[in-house]
Structure formats: C-alpha cells, structure tokens
Legacy VTK file of the C-alpha trace (Angstrom):
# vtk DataFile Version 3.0
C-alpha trace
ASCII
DATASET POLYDATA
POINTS 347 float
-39.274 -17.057 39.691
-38.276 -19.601 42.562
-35.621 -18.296 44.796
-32.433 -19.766 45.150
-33.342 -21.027 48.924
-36.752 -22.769 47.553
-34.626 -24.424 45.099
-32.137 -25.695 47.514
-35.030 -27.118 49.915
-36.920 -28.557 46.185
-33.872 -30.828 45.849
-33.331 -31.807 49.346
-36.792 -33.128 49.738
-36.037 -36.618 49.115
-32.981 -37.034 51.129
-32.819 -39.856 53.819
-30.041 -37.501 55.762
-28.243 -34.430 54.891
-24.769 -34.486 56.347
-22.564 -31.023 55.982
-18.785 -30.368 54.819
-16.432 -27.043 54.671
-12.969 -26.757 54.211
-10.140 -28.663 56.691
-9.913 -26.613 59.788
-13.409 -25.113 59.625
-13.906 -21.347 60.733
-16.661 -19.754 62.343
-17.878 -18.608 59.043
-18.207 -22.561 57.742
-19.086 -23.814 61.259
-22.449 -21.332 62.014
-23.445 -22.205 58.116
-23.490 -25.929 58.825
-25.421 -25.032 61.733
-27.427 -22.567 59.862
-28.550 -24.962 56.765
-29.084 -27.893 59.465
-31.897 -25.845 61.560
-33.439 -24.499 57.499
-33.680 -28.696 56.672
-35.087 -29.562 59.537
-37.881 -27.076 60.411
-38.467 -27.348 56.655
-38.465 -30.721 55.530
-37.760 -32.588 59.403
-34.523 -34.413 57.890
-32.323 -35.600 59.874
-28.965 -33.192 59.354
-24.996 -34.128 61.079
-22.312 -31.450 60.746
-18.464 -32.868 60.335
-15.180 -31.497 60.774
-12.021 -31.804 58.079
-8.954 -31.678 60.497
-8.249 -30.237 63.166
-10.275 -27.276 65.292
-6.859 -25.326 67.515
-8.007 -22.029 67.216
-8.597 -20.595 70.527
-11.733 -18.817 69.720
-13.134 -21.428 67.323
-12.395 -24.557 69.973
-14.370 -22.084 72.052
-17.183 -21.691 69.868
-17.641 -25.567 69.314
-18.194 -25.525 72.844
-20.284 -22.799 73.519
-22.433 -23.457 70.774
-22.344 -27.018 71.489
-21.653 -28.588 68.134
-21.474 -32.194 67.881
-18.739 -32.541 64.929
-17.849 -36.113 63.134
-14.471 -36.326 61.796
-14.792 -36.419 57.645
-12.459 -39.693 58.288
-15.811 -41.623 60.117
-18.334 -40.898 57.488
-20.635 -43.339 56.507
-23.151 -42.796 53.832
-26.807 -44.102 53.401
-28.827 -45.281 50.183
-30.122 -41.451 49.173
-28.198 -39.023 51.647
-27.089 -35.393 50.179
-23.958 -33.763 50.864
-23.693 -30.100 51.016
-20.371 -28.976 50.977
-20.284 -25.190 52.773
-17.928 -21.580 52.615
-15.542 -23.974 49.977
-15.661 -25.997 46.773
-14.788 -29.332 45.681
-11.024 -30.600 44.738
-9.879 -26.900 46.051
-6.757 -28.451 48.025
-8.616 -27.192 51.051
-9.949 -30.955 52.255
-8.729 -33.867 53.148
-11.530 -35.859 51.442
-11.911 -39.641 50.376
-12.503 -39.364 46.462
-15.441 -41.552 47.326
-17.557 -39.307 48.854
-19.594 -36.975 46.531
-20.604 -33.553 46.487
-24.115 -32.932 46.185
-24.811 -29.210 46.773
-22.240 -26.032 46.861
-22.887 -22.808 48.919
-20.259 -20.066 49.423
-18.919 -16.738 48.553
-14.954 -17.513 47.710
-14.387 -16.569 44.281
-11.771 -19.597 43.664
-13.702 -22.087 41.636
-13.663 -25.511 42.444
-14.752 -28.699 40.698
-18.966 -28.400 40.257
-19.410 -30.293 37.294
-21.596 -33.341 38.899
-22.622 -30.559 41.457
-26.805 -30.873 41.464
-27.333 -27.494 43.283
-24.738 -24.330 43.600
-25.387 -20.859 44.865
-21.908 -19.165 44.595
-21.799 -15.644 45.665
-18.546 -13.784 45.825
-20.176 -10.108 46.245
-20.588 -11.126 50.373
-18.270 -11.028 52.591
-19.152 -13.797 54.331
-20.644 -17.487 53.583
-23.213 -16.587 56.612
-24.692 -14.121 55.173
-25.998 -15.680 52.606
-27.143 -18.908 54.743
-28.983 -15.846 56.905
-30.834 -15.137 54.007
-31.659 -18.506 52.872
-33.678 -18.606 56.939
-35.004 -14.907 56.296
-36.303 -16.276 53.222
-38.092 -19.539 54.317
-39.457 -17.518 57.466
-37.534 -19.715 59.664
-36.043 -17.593 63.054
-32.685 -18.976 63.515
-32.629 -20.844 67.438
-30.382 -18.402 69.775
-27.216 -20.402 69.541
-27.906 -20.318 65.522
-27.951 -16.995 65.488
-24.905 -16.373 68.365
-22.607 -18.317 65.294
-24.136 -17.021 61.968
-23.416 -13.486 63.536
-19.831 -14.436 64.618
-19.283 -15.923 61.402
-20.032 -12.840 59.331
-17.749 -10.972 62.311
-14.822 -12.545 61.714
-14.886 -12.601 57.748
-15.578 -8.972 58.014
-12.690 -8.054 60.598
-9.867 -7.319 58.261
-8.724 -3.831 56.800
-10.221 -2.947 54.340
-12.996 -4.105 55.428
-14.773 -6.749 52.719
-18.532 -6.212 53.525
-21.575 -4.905 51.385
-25.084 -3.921 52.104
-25.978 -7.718 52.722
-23.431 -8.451 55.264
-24.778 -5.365 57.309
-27.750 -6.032 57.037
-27.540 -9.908 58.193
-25.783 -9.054 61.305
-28.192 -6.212 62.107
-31.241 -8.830 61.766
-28.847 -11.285 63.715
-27.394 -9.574 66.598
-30.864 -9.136 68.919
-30.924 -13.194 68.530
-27.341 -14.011 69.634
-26.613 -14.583 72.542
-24.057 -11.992 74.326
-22.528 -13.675 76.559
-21.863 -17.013 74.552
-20.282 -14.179 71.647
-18.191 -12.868 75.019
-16.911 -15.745 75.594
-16.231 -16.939 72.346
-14.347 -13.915 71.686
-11.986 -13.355 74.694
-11.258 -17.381 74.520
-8.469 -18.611 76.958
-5.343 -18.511 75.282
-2.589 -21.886 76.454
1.202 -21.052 77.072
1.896 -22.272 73.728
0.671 -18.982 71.745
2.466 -17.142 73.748
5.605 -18.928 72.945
4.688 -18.929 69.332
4.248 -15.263 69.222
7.549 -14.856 71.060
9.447 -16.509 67.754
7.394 -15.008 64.956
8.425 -11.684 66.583
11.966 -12.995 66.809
11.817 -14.524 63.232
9.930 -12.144 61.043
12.543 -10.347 58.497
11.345 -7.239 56.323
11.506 -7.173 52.048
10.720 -4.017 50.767
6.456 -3.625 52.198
6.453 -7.532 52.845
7.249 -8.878 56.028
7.662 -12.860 56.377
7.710 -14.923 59.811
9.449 -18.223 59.803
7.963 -20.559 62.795
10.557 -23.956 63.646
7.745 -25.317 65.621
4.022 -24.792 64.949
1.694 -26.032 67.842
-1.304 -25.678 65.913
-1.651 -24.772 62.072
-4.372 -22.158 62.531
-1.452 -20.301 65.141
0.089 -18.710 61.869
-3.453 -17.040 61.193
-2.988 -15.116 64.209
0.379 -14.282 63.829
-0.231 -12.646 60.064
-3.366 -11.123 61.263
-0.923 -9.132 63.853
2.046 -8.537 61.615
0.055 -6.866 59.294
-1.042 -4.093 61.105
2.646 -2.964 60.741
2.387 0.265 58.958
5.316 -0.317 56.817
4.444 -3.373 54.696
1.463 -3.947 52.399
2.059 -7.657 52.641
2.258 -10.456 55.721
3.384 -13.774 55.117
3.824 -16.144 58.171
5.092 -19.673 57.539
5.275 -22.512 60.285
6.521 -26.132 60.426
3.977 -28.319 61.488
3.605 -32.406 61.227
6.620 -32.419 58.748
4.594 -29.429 56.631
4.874 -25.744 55.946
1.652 -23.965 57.129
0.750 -20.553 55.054
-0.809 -17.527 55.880
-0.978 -14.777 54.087
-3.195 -11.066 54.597
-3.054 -7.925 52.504
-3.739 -4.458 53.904
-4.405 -3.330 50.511
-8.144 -3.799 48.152
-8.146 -5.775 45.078
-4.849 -7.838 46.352
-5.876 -11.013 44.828
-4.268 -12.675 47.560
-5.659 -15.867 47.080
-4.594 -16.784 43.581
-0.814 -15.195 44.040
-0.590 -17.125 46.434
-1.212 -20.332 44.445
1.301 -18.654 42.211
3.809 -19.086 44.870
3.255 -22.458 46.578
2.724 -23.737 42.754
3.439 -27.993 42.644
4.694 -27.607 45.717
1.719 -27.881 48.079
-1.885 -26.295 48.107
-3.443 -23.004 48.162
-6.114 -20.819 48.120
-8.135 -18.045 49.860
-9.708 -14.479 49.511
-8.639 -11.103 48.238
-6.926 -10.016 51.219
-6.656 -13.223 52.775
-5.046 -16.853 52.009
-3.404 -19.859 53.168
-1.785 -23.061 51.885
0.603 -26.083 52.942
3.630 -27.810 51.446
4.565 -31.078 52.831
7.781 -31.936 53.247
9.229 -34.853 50.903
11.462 -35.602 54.182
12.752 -34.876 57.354
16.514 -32.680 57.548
17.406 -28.862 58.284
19.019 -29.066 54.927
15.635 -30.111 52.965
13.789 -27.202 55.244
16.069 -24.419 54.659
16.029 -25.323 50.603
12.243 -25.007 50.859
12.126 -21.785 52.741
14.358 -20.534 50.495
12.672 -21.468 47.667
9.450 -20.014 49.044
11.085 -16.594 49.586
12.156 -16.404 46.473
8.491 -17.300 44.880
6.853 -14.905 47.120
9.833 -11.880 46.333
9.105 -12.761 42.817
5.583 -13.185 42.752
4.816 -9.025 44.554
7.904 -7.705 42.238
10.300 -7.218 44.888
14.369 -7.480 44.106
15.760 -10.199 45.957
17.244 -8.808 48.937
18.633 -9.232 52.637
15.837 -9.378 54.895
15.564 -6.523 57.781
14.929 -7.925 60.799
11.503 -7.066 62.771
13.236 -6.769 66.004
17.116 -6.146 65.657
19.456 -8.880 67.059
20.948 -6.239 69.915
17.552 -5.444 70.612
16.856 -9.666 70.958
19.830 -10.040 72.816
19.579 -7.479 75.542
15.989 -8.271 75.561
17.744 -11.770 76.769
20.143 -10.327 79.010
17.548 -8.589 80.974
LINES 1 348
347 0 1 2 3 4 5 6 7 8 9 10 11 12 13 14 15 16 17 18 19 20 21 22 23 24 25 26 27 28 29 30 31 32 33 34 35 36 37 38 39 40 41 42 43 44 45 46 47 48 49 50 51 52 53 54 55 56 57 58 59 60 61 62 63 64 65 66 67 68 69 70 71 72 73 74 75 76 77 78 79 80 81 82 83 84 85 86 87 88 89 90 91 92 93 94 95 96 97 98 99 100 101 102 103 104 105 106 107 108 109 110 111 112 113 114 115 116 117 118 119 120 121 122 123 124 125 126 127 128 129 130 131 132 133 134 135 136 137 138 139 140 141 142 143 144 145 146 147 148 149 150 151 152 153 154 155 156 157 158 159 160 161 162 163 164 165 166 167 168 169 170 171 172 173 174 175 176 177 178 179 180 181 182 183 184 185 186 187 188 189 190 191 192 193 194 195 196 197 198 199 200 201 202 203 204 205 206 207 208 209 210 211 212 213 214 215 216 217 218 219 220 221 222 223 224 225 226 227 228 229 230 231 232 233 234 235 236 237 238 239 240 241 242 243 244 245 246 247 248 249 250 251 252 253 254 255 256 257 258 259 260 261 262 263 264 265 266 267 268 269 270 271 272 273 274 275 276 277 278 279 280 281 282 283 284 285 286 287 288 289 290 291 292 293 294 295 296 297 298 299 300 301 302 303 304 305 306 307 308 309 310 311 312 313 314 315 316 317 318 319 320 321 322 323 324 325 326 327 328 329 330 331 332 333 334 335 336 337 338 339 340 341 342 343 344 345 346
C-alpha cells in the first residue's frame, strides 16, 4: 500500500509551481511545515516551491524566526497563479474563518492535525491527523519517509514548531511528536533555536502586560483580560498563555481591541476542554473562531467605532463565555485589587 507521503508527491508531479498557505498570522508550527514540504518537492520532484504569509507576523519569537531562518514570505494579497500550479494549504483548512483568502484562489492539497473540519470537498489530496500534537510532525515524517534529511535551518523550524505546539499543560504530545523532535534536534541548529527563543521583546509588550494585569477580573475558575489597545493581535496569545498558569482558574480568556476588532485568546489548563469549538459557541455570528483542545482564538469586528458599541460587545461576550463554561453571572474579582493598583501608582 502507497504511503500517504508517496501519494502526496504522485499528485504533485505535474505541477508548474507549488506555492504554500496556513492560517492568517502563521506560527512556527505552519511556518517550518511550509518550509518542510518546500525542501520534500524540490529534492523530489525539483519544482519550484514559494511560501506566503496571511496577515500579519508580530510575535516576537516568530518575527524572529522569519529572520533567522530566513524565510522569504509573499503576502496571500500578491498571489499570482500559473496555468497548472498546486496549492497546499498547511496546519489549517479551507473556509475555517482563519484566512483572509480571495474566494478565487483554490485549495489543492490539505495537511494538518486540528480536528476542526474545514471545507475539503474539491480538496484533491488530504492527510488530516488530529492524534499529533503538532502539524510538524507529521511533515517530519513525510521527509523520514522519502529519505530526504531536512537542510539545518529545516530542521532548526520543524523542531521549534513541534516545541511550541507541545508547550502547554497538559501537555498534547504522543509517541510521534517525541519521536520527531528526537530525530530533529541533532539537525537544528542551537543557536538559531537560542535566538529564536529569547527574541527581543519592544516597550510595547511590556505596556500591554502592564494593562492585562490591571484589567483581568476573576468568574468563578475563569479569568478574562480586557486590552483598550492591542499593538499586535498575536500580544493576547502571550498574555493567556501567562494568566493561565494562575492556579485558581481552569479557564483564560484575554480579549484586545485591535484595528476596530476584538482579538481572542483562549487556553485551558484542563484535558479534553474542547476549547476550540466552545469557543465558536461563544463568538457565534459575531466574528470567527476556532482552535485546539486546550487552545483557541477568534475575532469580532466591530460594526463601528464608540465606547458605547465596545462596552455592549464586551458585555455581550462575557456573558457568552459565563454561559458557555456554566458559570452564574457574577461581579468579576479583580486580578490585582484597585488599592493594590493605586498604591502601586503612588509609589
């Protein structure tokens, strides 16, 4: 029986170009698997490959790793296709609400492990595995497969990638996921993964942090962060990835105003949270969402501009999310208590 990787590379072989898609703001899981599928396609079949971004890259680390790793990225917004090109859409699905995609451009092949289904009914190829924890892993064993050693900076992001999927609590790995970074890690590169990791951080997180911390109220074992001004969407990752290693709460929402929309981030320190589909429960026809078990995120523009139109929307969004984990509406505890703010101020 042909193995899923042969098949991919069978229907790729008469492809002018190959150009490569994830989800808007790409992670290091999506980014190394572009890179990953690009070096299998060309050592294989000598095709020329390009690798594009949806959105925006703020993320300390990941700005870092486009460097490092230096990818050359075209904006989703510039692409062009040729007569016969294939377009393999990584680590996400089609008509998700996690692109900003022209309707014109079709999805050839599917790879990823997110259990959310997408559109794949004109799809020619998909290999959908939710079992791994990360979409690198299986892109790792698509090169193991075809005998193809993955080029040091290939193997420096593949191994990040699987890092960073696997770095919550509980941890979401298997066997596979182990296994990939152990074959991966004597061909990264440890300095690049250095200083990927410890990224330079600009005044503006710090500020950010400052009013989550200031702004993050306490239901029942949920906490919620409410950011006025977001510099960058992916900064409300990073503050729910640190308010949920409060021991009191099971839950972490963080939601920031950014380009007249609410960003969403949600993590769960508990298994089999389902994260990702309550939180589509929440956000609803409001906006878009999506994500993992333990991990999720959405947006809901704003039909205008007005403190009046935000405050209805936040409110409404509590009340979803309070509703939505079973929790009695309530008066939210402050994080950090206003005396403690204040002298905090005065000092």
């Amino acid at each position: 029986m042909a193995r899923r990787s042969d098949r991919f590379l069978e229907r790729l072989g008469d492809a002018s170009r190959v150009t490569f898609l994830s989800h808007v703001q790409p992670d290091p899981d999506s980014l190394a698997s572009m890179m990953g599928l690009a070096q299998l396609v060309q050592e294989k079949w000598d095709i020329p490959t390009r690798l594009t971004r949806d959105g925006i890259i703020s993320r300390a680390e990941n700005k870092a790793m486009v460097e490092c790793l230096g990818l050359d990225l075209i904006p989703i917004e510039e692409i062009e296709l040729i007569a016969n090109e294939m377009v393999v859409m990584v680590d996400s699905q089609p008509n998700t609400g996690r692109h900003n995609l022209d309707g014109e451009i079709p999805v050839h092949f599917v790879i990823d492990h997110h259990e959310t289904r997408g559109d794949l009914e004109d799809v020619l190829f998909v290999d959908i595995r939710p079992a791994l924890g990360a979409t690198c892993t299986l892109v790792t064993s698509y090169l193991r497969e075809q005998g193809v050693e993955p080029e040091r900076k290939v193997a420096t992001g593949l191994w990040y990638g699987i890092e960073t999927e696997l770095a919550g609590f509980p941890r979401e790995a298997g066997p596979n996921d182990d296994n990939a970074q152990e074959y991966l890690f004597p061909l990264a590169d440890k300095n690049l993964l250095a200083r990927i990791r410890h990224a330079r951080l600009p005044q503006s997180y710090f500020g950010c942090l400052v009013q989550a911390l200031q702004s993050s109220f306490i239901y029942d074992n949920l906490i919620i962060s409410w950011i006025s001004d977001l510099p960058q969407p992916e900064l409300a990752a990073e503050v729910v990835e640190y308010l949920i290693r409060f021991e009191e709460v099971d839950w972490a929402v963080c939601v920031g105003l950014h380009d007249n929309q609410l960003i969403l981030s949600m993590r769960a320190a508990k298994a089999n949270a389902q994260a990702g589909e309550l939180l589509k429960k929440v956000v609803g026809d409001m906006g878009r969402a999506g994500g993992h078990d333990r991990r999720a995120g959405g947006c809901v523009p704003l039909p205008g501009p007005g403190v009046a139109l935000l405050e209805s929307v936040q409110v409404e969004l509590r009340r979803r999310l309070l509703k939505v984990l079973q929790i009695d509406e309530q008066r939210g505890q402050r994080l950090v208590s206003r005396k403690e703010l204040l002298q905090n101020l005065q000092s």
